[in-house]
N, CA, C and O atoms as a Tinker XYZ file with bonds, in Angstrom:
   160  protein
     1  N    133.079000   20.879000  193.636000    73     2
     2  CA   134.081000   20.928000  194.714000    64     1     3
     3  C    133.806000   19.804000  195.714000    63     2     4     5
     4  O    134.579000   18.912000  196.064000    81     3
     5  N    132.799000   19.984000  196.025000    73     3     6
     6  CA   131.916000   18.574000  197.169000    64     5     7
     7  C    132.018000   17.339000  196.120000    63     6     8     9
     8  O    132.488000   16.365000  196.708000    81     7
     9  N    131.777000   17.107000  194.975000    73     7    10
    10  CA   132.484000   15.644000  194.317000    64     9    11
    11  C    134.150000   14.942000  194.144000    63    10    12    13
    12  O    134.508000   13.766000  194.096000    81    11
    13  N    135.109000   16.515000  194.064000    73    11    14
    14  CA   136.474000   16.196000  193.971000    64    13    15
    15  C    136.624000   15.517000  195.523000    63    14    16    17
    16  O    136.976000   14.354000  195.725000    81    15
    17  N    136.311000   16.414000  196.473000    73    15    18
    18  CA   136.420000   16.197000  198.160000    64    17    19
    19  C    135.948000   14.513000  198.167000    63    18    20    21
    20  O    136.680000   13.586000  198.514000    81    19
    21  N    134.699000   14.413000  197.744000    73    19    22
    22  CA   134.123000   12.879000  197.987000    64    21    23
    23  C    134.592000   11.731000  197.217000    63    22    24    25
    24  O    134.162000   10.607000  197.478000    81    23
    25  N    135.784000   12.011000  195.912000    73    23    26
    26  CA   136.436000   10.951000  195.147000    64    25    27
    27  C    137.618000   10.830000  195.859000    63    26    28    29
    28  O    138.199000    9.748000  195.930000    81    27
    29  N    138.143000   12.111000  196.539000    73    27    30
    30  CA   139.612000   12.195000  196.720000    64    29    31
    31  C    139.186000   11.039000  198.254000    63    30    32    33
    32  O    139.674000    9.918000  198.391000    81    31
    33  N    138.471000   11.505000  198.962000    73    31    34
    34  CA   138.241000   10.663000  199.973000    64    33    35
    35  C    138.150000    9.633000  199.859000    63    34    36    37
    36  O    138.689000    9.004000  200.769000    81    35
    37  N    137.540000    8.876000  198.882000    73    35    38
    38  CA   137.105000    7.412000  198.350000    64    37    39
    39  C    138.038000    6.676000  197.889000    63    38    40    41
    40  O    138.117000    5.449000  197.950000    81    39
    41  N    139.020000    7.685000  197.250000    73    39    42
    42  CA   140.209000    6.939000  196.693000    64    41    43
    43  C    141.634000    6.746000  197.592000    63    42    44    45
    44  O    142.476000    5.863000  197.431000    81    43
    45  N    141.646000    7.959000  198.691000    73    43    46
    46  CA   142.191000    7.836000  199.429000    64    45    47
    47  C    142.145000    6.750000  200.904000    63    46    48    49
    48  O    143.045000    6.655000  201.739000    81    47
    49  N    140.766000    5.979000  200.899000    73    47    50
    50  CA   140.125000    5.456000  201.822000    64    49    51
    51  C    140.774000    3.990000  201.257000    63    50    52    53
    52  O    141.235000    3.155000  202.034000    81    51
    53  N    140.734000    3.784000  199.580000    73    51    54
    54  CA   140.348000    2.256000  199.077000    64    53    55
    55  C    142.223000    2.399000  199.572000    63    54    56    57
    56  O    142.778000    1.473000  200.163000    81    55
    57  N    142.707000    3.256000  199.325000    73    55    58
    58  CA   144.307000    2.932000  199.100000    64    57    59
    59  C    144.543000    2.413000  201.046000    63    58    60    61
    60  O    144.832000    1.450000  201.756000    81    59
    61  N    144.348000    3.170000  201.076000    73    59    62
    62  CA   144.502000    3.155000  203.173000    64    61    63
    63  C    144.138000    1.925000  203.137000    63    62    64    65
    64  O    144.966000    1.101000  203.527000    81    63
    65  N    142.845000    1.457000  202.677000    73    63    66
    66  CA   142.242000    0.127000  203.055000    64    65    67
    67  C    143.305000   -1.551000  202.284000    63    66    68    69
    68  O    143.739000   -2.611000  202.735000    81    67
    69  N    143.288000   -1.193000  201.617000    73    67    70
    70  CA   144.602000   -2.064000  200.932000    64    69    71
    71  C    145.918000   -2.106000  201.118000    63    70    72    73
    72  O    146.571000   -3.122000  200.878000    81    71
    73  N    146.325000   -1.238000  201.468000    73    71    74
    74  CA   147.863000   -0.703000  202.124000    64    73    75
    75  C    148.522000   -1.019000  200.714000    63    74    76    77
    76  O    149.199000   -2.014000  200.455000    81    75
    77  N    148.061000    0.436000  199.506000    73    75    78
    78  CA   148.769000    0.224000  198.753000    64    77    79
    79  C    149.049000    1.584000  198.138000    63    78    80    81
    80  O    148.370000    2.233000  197.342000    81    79
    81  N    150.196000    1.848000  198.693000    73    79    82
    82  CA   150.718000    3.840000  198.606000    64    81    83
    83  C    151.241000    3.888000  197.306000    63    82    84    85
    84  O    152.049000    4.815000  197.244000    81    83
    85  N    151.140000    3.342000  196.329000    73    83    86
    86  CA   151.359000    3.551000  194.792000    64    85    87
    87  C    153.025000    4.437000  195.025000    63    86    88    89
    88  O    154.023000    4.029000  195.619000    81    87
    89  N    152.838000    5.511000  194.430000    73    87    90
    90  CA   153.654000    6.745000  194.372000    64    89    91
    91  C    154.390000    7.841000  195.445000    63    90    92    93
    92  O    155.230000    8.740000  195.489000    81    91
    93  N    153.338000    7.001000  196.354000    73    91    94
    94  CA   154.028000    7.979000  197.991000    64    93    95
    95  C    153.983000    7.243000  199.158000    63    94    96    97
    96  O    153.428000    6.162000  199.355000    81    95
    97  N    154.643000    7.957000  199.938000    73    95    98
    98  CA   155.289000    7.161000  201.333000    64    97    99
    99  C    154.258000    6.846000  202.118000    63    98   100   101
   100  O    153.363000    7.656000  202.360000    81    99
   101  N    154.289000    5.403000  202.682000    73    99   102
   102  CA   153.028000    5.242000  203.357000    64   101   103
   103  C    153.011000    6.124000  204.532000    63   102   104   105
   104  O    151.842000    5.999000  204.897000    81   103
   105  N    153.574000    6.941000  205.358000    73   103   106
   106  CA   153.880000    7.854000  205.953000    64   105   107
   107  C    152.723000    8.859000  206.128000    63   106   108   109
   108  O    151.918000    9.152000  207.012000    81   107
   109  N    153.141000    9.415000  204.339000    73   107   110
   110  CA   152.223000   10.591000  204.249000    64   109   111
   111  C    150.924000   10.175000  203.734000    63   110   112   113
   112  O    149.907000   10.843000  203.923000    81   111
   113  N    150.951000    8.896000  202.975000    73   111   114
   114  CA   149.698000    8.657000  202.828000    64   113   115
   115  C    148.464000    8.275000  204.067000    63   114   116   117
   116  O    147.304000    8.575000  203.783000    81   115
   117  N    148.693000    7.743000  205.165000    73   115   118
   118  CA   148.262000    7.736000  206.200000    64   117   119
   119  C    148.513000    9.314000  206.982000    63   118   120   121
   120  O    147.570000    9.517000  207.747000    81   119
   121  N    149.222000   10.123000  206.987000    73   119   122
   122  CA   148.981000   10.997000  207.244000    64   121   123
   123  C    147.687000   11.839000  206.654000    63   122   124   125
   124  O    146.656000   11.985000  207.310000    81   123
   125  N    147.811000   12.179000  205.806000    73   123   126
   126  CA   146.609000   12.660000  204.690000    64   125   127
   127  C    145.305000   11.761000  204.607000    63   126   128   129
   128  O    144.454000   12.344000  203.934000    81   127
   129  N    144.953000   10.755000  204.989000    73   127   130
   130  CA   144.149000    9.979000  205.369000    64   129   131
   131  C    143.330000   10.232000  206.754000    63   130   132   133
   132  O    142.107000   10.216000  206.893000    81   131
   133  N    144.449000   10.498000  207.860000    73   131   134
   134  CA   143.487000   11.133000  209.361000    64   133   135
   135  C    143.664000   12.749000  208.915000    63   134   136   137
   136  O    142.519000   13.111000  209.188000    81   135
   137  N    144.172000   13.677000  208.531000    73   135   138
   138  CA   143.711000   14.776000  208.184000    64   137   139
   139  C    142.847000   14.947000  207.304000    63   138   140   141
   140  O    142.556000   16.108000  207.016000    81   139
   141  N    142.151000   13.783000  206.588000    73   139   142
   142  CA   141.016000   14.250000  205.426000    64   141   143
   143  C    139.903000   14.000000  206.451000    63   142   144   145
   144  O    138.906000   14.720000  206.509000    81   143
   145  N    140.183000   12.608000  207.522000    73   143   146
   146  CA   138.757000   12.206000  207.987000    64   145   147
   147  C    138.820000   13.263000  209.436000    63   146   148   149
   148  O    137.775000   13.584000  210.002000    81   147
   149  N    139.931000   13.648000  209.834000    73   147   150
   150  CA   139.682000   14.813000  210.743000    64   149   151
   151  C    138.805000   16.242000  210.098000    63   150   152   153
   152  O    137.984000   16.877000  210.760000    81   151
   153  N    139.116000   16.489000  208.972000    73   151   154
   154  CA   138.358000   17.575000  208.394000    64   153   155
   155  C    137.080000   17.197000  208.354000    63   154   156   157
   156  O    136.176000   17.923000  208.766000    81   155
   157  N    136.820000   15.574000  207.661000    73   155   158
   158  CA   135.731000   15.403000  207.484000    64   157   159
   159  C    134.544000   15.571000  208.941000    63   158   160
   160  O    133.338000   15.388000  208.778000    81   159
């Protein structure tokens, strides 16, 4: 569970860091980005 959390973060971090939202709105992808590192 603590490895899915730490890929999803990693992968969600490289995309944020590149500004490259593949499949979804950069919107929500930056949304979901400060709610992962707010959880974190």
């Amino acid at each position: 569970l603590v490895i899915e959390f730490v890929l999803k973060f990693i992968f969600f971090f490289v995309l944020f860091h590149f500004n490259i939202p593949y499949h979804q709105p950069r919107g929500m992808l930056s949304g979901h980005f400060v709610k992962t590192i707010t959880f974190y």
